[in-house]
N, C-alpha and C positions, 0 to 999 in steps of 0.2 A: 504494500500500500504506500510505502513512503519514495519508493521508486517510482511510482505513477504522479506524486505530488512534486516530487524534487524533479519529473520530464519536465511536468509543466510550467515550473516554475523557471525553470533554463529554456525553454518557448518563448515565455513569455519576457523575459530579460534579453531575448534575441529581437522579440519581435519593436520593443521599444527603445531598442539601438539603433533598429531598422529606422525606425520612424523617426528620430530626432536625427541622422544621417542624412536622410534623404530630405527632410523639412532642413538642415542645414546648408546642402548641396544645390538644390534645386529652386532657383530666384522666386517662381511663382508661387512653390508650398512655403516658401521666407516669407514671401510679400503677404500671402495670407496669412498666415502666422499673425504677423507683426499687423496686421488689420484689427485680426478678432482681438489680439494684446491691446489694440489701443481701445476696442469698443464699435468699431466702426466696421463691420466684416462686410459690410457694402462697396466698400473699396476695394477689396480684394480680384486681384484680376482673375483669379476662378472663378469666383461668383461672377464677374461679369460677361465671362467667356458662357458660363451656364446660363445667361437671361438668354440668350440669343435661340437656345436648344427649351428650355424652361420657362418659356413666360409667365404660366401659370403659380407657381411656387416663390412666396415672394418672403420676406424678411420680416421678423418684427418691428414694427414703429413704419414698414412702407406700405404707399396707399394699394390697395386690393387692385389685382390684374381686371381687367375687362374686355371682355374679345373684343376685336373689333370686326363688325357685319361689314360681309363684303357689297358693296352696291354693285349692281348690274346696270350700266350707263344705258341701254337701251329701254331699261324701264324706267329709270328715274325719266327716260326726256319723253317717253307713253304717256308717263303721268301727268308731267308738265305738259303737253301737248292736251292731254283731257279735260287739265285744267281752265284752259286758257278756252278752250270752246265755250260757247254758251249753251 
């Protein structure tokens, strides 16, 4: 039993050497890092590489996503053409 605890615990002391390495090495998991450090994870240019795949999923304190409907220019000018008859 203490062979299955002391695996994981050497897993797991590997896998958070992994990650503070690579958050060290790599500018953009930095710049994130140092985003969410300051409080501001909005800046982080992950998150803003994700708005673009993501628009729906938005942060707390930002205002809520809203589709936007696509208009069909043939019928907005139906419309406006039906309108304008008498």
């Amino acid at each position: 039993m203490e062979q299955g605890a002391a695996k994981i615990a050497k897993m797991l002391a590997f896998a958070i050497l992994m990650g503070v390495a690579i958050t060290a090495f790599n500018p953009h998991y930095r710049q994130a890092f140092l985003a969410i450090a300051r409080g501001q994870p909005q800046e982080s240019p992950i998150w803003k590489s994700n708005l673009e795949y993501y628009p729906d999923i938005v942060l707390p304190g930002m205002p809520p996503w809203k589709p936007v409907i696509p208009v069909d220019d043939y019928a907005v000018q139906s419309v406006s053409q039906a309108a304008a008859q008498p």
